[in-house]
C-alpha positions in Angstrom: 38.7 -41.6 -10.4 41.2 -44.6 -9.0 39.4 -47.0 -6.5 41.6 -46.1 -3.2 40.5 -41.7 -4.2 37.1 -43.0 -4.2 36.9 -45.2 -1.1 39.3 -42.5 0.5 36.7 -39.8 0.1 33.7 -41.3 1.0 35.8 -42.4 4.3 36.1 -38.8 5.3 33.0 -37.6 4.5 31.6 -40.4 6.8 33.7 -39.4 9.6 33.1 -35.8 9.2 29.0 -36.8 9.6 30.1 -38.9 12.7 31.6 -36.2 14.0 28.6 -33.9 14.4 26.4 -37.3 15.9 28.9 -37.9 18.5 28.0 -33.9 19.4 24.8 -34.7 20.3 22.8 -33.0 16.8 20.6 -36.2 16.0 20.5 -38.1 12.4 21.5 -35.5 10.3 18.7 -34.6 7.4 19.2 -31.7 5.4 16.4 -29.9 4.0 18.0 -27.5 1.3 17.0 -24.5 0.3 17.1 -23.1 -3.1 19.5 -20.5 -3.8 18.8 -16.8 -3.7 16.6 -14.9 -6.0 18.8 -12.4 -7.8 20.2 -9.6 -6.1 19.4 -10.8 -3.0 22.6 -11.6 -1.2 22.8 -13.5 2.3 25.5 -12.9 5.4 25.4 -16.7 5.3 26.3 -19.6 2.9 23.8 -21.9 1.3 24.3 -25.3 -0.6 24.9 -25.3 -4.1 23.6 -28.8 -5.0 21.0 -30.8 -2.8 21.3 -34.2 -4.5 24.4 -34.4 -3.7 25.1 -33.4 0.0 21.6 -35.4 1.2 23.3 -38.5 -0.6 25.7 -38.0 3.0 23.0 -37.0 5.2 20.0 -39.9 5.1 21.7 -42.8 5.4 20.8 -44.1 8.8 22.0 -47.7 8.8 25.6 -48.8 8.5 27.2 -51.2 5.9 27.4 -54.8 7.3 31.3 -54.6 7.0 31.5 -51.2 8.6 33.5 -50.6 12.1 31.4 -51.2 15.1 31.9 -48.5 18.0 32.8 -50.9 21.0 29.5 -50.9 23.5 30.3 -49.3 27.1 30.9 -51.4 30.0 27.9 -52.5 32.2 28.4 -50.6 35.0 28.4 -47.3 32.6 25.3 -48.4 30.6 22.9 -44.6 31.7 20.6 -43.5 29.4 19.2 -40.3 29.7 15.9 -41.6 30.4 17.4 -44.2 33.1 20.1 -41.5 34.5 18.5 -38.2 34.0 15.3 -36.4 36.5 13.5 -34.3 33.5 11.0 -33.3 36.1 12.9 -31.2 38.4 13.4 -29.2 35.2 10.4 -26.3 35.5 8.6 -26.1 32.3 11.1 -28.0 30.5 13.3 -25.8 31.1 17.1 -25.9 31.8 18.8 -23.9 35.0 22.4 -25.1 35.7 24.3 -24.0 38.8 27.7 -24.3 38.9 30.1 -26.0 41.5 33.3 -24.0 41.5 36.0 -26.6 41.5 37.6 -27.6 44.2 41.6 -26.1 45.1 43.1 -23.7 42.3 41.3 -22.8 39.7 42.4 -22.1 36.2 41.8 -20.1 33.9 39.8 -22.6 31.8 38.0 -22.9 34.3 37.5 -19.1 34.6 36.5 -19.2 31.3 33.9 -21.8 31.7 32.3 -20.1 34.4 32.1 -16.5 33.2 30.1 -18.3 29.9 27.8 -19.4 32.4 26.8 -16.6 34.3 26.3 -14.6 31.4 24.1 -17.2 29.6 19.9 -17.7 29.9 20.7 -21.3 31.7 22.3 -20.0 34.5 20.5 -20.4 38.2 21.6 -18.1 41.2 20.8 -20.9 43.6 21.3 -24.9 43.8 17.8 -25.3 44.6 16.2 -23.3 41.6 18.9 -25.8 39.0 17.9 -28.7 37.3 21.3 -29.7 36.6 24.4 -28.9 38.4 27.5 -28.7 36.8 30.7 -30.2 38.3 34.5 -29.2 37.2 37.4 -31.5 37.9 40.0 -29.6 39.8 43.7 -28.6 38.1 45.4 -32.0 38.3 42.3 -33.5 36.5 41.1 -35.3 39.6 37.7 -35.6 41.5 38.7 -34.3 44.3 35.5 -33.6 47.0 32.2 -34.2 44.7 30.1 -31.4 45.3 26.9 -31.3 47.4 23.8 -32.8 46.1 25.8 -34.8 44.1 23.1 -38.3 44.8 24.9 -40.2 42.5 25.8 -38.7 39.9 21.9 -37.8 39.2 21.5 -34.8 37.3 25.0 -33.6 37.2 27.2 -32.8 34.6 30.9 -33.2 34.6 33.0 -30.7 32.0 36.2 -30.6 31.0 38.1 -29.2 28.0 40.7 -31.5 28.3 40.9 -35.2 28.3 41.5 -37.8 31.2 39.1 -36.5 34.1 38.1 -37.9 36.9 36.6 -41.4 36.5 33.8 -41.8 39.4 30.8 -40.4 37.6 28.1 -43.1 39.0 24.8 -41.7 36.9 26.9 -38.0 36.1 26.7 -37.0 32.4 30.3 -36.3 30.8 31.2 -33.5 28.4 34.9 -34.4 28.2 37.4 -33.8 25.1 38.1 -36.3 23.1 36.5 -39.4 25.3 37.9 -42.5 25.4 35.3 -45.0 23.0 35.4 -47.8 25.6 33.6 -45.6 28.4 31.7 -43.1 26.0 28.1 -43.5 26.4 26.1 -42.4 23.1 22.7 -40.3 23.6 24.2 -39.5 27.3 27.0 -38.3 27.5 28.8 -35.5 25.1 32.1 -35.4 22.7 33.6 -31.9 22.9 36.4 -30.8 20.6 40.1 -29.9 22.3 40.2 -26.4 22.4 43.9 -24.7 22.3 45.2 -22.5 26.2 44.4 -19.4 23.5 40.9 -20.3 22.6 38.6 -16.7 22.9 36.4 -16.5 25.9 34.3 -15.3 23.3 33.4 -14.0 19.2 35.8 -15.9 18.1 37.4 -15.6 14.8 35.6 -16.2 11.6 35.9 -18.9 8.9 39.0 -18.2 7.1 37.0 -18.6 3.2 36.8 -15.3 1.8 36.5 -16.5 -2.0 36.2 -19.8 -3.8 39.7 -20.3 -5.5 41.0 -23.7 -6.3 44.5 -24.3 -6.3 45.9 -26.9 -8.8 48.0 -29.9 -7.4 46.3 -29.6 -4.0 46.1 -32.7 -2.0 43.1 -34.8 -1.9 42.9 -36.3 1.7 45.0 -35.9 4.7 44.7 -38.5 7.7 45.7 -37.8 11.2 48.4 -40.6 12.2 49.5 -41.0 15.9 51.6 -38.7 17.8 49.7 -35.6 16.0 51.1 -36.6 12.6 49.7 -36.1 10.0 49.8 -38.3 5.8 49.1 -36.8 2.7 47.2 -39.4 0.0 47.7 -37.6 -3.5 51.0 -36.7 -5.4 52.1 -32.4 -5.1 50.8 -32.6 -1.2 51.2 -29.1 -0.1 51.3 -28.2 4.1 50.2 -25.3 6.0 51.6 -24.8 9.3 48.8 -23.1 11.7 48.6 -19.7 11.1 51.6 -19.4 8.7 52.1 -19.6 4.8 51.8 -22.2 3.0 54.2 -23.7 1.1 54.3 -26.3 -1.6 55.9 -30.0 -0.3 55.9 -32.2 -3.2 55.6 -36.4 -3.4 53.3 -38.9 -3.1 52.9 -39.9 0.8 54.6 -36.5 3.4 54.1 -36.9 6.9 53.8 -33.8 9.0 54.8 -32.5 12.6 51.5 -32.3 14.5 51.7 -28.3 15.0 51.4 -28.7 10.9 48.4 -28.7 9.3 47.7 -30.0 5.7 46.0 -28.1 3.2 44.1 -30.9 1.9 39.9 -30.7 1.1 39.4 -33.8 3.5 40.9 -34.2 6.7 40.3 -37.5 7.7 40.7 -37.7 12.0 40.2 -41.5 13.4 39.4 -41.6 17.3 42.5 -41.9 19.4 42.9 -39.2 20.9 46.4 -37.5 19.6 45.0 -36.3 16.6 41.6 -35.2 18.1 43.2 -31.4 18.7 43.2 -31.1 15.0 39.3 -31.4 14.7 38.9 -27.4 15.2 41.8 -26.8 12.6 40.0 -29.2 10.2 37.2 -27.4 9.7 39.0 -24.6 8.1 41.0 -26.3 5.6 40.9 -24.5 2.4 42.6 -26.3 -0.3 41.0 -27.4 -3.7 40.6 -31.0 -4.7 41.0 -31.3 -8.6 38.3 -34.1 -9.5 35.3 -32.6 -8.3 32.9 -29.9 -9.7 34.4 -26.4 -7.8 30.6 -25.6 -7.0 30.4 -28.9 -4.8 33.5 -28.2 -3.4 32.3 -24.7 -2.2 29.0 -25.8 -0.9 31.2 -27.9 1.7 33.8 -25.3 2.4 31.1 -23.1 3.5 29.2 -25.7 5.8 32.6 -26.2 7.7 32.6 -22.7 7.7 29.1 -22.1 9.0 29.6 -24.7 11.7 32.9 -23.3 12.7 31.8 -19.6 13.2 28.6 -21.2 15.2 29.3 -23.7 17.8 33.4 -23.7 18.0 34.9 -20.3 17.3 35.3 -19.8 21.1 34.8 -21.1 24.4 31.3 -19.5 24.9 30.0 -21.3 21.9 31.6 -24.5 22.9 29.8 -24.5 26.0 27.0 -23.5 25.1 26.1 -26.0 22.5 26.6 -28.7 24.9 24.2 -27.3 27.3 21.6 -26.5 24.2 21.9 -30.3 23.5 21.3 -31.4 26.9 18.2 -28.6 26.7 16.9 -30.6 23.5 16.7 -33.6 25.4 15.0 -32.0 28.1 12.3 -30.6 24.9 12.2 -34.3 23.0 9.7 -34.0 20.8 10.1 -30.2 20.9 13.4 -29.9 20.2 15.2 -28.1 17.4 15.2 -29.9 14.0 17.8 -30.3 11.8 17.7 -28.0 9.9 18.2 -25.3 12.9 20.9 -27.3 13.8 22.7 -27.0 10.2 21.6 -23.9 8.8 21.7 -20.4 9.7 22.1 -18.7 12.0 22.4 -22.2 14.0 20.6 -24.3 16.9 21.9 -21.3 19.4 20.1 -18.5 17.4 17.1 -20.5 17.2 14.9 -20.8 20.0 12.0 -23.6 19.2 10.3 -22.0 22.5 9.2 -19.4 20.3 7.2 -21.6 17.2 6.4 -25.1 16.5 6.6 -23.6 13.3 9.6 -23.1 10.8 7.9 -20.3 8.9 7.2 -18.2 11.8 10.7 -17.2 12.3 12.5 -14.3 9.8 15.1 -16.5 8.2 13.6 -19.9 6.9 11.4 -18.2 4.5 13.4 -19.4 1.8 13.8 -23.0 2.9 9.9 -23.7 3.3 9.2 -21.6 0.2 7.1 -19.1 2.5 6.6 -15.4 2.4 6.1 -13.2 5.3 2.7 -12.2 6.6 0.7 -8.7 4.9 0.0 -6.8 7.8 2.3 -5.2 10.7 1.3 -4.4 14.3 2.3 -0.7 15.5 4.3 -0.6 18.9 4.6 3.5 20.2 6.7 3.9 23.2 4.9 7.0 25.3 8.0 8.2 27.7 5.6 11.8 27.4 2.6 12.2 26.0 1.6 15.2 23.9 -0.4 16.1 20.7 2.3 14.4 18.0 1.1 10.8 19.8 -2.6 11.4 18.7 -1.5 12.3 15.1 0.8 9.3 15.0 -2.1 7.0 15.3 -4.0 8.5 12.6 -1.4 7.8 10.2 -0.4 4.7 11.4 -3.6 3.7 11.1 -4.4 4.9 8.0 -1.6 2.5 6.6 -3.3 -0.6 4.5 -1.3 -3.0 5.8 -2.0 -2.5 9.5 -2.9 -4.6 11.5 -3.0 -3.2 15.6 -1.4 -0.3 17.3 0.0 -1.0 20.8 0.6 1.8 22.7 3.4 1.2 25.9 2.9 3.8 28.2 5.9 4.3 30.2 4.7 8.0 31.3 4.0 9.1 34.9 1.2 11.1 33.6 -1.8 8.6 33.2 -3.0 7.9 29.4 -6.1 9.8 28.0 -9.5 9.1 29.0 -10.2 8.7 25.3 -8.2 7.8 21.8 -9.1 8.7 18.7 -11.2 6.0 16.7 -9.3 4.3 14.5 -10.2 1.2 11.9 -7.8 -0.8 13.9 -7.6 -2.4 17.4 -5.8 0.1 19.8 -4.9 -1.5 23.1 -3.2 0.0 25.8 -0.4 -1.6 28.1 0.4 0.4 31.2 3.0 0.5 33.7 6.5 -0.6 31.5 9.0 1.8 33.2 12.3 0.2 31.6 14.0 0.6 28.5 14.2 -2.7 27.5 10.5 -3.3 28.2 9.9 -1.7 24.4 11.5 -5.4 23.6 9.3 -7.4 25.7 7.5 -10.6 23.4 3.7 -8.9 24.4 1.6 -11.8 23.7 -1.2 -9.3 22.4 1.3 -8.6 19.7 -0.5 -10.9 17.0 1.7 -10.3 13.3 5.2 -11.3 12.8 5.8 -7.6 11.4 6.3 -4.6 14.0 6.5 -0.8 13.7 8.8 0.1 16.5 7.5 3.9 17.1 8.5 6.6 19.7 5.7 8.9 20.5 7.2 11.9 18.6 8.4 10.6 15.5 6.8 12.3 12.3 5.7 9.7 9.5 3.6 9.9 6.6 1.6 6.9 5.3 3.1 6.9 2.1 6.4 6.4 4.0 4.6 3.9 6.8 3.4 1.3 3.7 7.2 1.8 1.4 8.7 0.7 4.4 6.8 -2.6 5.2 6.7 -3.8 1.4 10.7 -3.6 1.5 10.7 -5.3 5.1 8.4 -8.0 3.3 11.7 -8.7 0.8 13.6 -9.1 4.0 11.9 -10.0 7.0 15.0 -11.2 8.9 16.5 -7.6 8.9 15.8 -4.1 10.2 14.7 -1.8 8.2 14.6 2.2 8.7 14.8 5.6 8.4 16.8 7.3 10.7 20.6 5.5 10.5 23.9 5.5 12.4 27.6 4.3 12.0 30.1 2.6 14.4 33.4 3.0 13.5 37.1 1.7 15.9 38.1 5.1 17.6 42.3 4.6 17.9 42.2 7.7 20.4 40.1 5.5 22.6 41.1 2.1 20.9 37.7 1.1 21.2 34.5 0.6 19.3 32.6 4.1 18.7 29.1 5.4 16.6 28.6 8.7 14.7 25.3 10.2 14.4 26.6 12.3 11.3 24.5 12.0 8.2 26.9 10.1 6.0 26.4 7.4 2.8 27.7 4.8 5.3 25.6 3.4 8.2 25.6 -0.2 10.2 22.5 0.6 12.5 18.8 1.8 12.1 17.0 3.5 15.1 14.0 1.8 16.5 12.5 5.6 17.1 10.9 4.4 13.5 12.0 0.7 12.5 10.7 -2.4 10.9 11.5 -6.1 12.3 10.3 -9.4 13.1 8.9 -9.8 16.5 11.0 -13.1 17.1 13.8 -10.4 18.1 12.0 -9.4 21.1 12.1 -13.1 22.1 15.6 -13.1 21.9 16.1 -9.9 23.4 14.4 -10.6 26.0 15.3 -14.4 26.8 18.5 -14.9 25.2 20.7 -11.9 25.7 22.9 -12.0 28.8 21.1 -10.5 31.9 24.3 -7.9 32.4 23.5 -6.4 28.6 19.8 -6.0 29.4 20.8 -4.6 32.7 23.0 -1.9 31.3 19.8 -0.9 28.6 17.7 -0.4 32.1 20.0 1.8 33.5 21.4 3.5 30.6 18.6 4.0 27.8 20.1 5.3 25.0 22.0 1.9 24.8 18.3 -0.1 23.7 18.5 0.8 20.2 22.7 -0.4 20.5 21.7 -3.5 21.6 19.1 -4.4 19.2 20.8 -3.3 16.1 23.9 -5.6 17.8 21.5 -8.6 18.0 19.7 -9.0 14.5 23.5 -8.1 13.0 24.1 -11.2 15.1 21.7 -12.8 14.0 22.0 -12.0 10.1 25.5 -11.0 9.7 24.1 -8.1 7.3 23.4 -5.1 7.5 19.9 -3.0 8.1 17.7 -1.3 5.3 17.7 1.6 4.9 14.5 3.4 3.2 13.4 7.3 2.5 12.2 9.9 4.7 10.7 13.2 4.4 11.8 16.5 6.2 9.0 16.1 8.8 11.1 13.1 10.5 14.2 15.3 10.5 12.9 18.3 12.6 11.0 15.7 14.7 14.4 13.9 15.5 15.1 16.0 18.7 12.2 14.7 20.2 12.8 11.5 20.2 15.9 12.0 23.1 12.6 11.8 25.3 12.2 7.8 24.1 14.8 4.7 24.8 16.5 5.4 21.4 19.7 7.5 21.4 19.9 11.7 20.5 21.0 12.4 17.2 24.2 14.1 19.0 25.5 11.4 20.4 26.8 11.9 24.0 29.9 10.6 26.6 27.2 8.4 28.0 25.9 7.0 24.8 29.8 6.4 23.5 30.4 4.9 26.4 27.3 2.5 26.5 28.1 1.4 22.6 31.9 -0.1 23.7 30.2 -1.6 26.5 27.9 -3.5 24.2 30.5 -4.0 21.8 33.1 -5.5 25.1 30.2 -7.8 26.0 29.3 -9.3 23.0 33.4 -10.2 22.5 33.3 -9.4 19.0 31.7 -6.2 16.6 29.0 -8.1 14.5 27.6 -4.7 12.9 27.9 -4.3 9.2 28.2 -1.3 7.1 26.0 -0.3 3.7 25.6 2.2 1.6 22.4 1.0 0.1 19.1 3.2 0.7 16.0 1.8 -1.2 13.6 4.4 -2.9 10.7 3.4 -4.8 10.8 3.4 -8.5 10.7 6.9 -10.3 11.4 7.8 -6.6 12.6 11.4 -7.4 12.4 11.1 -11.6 11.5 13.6 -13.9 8.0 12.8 -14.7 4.5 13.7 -13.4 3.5 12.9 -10.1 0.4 10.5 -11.3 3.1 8.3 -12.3 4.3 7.5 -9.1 2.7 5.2 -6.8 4.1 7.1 -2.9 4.0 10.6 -4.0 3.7 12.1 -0.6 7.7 10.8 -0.2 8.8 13.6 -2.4 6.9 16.4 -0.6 8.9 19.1 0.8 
């Protein structure tokens, strides 16, 4: 490879690394899993080769000959230890309240605010905050600071634009683009320049559907002043945003800023003309010719992975700066890299929940863990009756239980006695609300749970098949009962069917295995409004959950066997949270709602049910190790 295509290379890489620092994620050290065991496919992208991307990632010094980012001025020298109050932050926690901005406001600033109030750092008062958030006005200004403001002290100035107001005093800055000479590293916060059009939120996804390298391709494009852009390598082809591409041949092109070249590495220096093209950068998807396709690939889907995650929309954008400034609130506690840089991302991954990595669903494969043996069995009593006490037997007599918890939601009062059981039974009393079936119970003690309503009909046989397939993947839902979601043009809007088809994209949680760091998120990270609407409308509970592991996974549930006892007990189950198999106006209304406030539909269809082996074969019964699933 010539000299100048070497140096060239390594140049962007090292800007694309600089590029995440200046966002706040600290020293970047990858820990890499192995790929997948076969047949096991993943919603997201792994690395393909280790050696080669932590060659990027662990270098924490810089060459003696490298560019040195100009210090700030003395007057702007806050660090957050100096600048920031970490104690008027209750239990390390972060509350913002925002300070509508003074004279007209826009509709970025719309944006920005409707991200806020839907988010789990929002506070309803100035006084319950721990940082208070301060937009300039419309003409970029300071206009009147807002109350409280002490300096600067604990404040937060945003803008999605460059050039705002310059009196900060001791005020963090989330600006686009900052200028180098005032920037303050470890304080304040580099965002990306988002486009008028941005989504609120969703967001489209990563445009790299397959790995196809495209011969002649240019190697590197750099972004010149004025939004131009200069192609390095001979057969340069361009790609104007959002249109074809066509081929431009020769050795050095220069591009119109609203053009985009499809080049491997886009190489962006600092000044601030061709920061707007950081966002398109990251889904560049041409081939570079002298490199191994598979290492290629690896990188394509990182930009990918970071693109869908922290930048696809305004939401995301603002709520990775506040979930930095949260992990310098945590320190010590903060996420690692490796939430930062794998899936499903810092925002998915709440380090409130475990010190440890391998107490979460998805980073089994990274620590070379496996999930625990036993489940814990959580019934939801909306009206007791006979089927409960039968329920308990069989869940108990399942080897790999663990506890039953029983949430009695009932205006009758409980039974004076329960049957004995070779497991714990406790009791929790007095959950009247839908979304209290998803509350993190701290007696729940295994990282398994058997989401039960009081009527469902289970055998044990079907009880233990279920939890050995959730042990093969522990970061999805897996069921029995399923249902579909489908776009309705009559309504032109987001719809479910209950109808028994070969296609489904939920599981109901009337009889469903997950992990129990979903109820952490349910309950702490979904917006209040979506939890809200579960209260008051319950069939929308199992909705919403089946919307937030497909979030979390981008996959779709399990599906597992059932006998004809868990069909004629269906109708029952209308008495629980989870929808009736008929799905009504209320219901169809409640799952567009859902879909509405979550800005994008993040189900995904299968039509793959897993039956144990010789599950229905020809041959004698003694053969077969869950014989009871076959009964009719």
């Amino acid at each position: 490879m010539p000299l100048w295509r070497t140096k060239s290379f390594w140049l962007a890489l090292s800007v694309s690394w600089l590029l995440l620092i200046l966002l706040g994620v600290f020293p970047l050290r990858l820990a890499v899993p192995p790929g997948p065991p076969p047949g096991r496919s993943r919603g997201w992208p792994h690395w393909l080769d280790a050696a080669f991307l932590q060659s990027f990632s662990q270098s924490e010094t810089l060459p003696e000959d490298a560019t040195q980012l100009p210090r700030a001025p003395q007057g702007s020298s806050c660090t957050w230890g100096a600048c920031f109050d970490t104690s008027k932050c209750k239990g390390n926690v972060l509350k913002i309240f925002a300070h509508s901005p003074a004279g007209t406001t826009t509709e970025a600033h719309r944006r920005i605010l409707d991200s806020l109030e839907g988010s789990r750092y929002y506070a309803l008062s100035p006084a319950e905050a721990c940082l208070h958030l301060f937009l300039p006005s419309q003409d970029q200004t300071c206009g009147p600071l807002p109350p409280h403001w002490n300096g600067g002290r604990n404040h937060l100035v945003l803008s999605l634009y460059p050039a705002p107001c310059t009196r900060l005093g001791q005020a963090m800055v989330a600006e686009a683009t900052p200028s180098l000479d005032i920037f303050r590293p470890g304080f304040d916060i580099a965002l990306p320049y988002l486009p008028e059009a941005h989504p609120l939120q969703g967001g489209a996804p990563g445009q790299l559907q397959q790995h196809s390298p495209r011969p002649g391709a240019t190697l590197l494009a750099v972004a010149e002043e004025k939004g131009r852009w200069r192609t390095t390598d001979t057969h340069a082809s361009t790609c104007p945003w959002g249109k074809h591409c066509e081929q431009d041949p020769g050795p050095h092109q220069t591009h119109p800023g609203e053009t985009l070249p499809n080049a491997t590495f886009c190489l962006i220096p600092g000044h601030r003309s061709a920061a707007s093209c950081f966002l398109q950068a990251l889904q560049v998807l041409a081939a570079l010719r002298d490199m191994l396709p598979s290492k290629i690939l690896s990188l394509r889907q990182q930009t990918q992975f970071l693109w869908t995650t922290y930048f696809s929309s305004v939401e995301k954008v603002i709520h990775t700066t506040l979930e930095i400034v949260q992990d310098r609130i945590w320190g010590t506690s903060a996420h690692s890299s490796l939430m930062w840089n794998s899936p499903p991302g810092a925002l998915l991954a709440l380090p409130s929940f475990s010190t440890s990595l391998k107490d979460f669903p998805f980073y089994h494969l990274q620590q070379g863990s496996s999930p625990e043996s036993s489940f814990s069995a959580l019934i939801w009593v909306g009206v007791s009756g006979e089927p409960l006490l039968k329920l308990i037997q069989v869940v108990a007599g399942s080897r790999y239980c663990a506890q039953i918890l029983i949430l009695w939601s009932s205006e009758k009062p409980p039974p004076d006695r329960w049957p004995e059981t070779t497991v714990p039974l406790t009791v929790i009393e007095g959950r009247r609300k839908a979304s209290d079936r998803f509350f993190p119970y701290s007696d729940i003690s295994t990282n398994a749970i058997l989401s039960l309503d009081a009527h469902s009909s289970l055998s044990t046989s079907e009880v233990d098949f279920a939890f050995v397939v959730w042990q093969s993947f522990p970061e999805r839902m897996v069921g029995f009962l399923t249902r579909n979601h489908f776009w309705d043009e009559a309504s032109g809007a987001w719809s479910c069917s209950a109808e028994v088809a070969n296609e489904f994209s939920m599981v109901l949680t009337t009889a469903a295995f997950y992990h129990r760091y979903y109820h952490t998120l349910f309950t702490y990270s979904l917006p209040k409004a979506l939890r809200t609407m579960a209260d008051d409308t319950p069939t929308c509970v199992d909705i919403l959950m089946n919307f937030l592991v497909a979030t979390v996974t981008k996959l779709p549930p399990i599906k597992v066997p059932y006998g004809r006892q868990l069909r004629e007990a269906v109708p029952l189950a209308a008495e629980g949270p989870g929808p009736t198999p008929e799905l009504q106006p209320l219901a169809q209304d409640c799952f567009s709602r859902v879909a509405a406030g979550f800005g994008h539909m993040p189900l995904v269809a299968s039509r793959v049910r897993l039956d144990p082996v010789l599950f229905k074969d020809p041959v004698s019964v003694q053969r077969k190790k869950y014989r009871s699933l076959e009964k009719p």
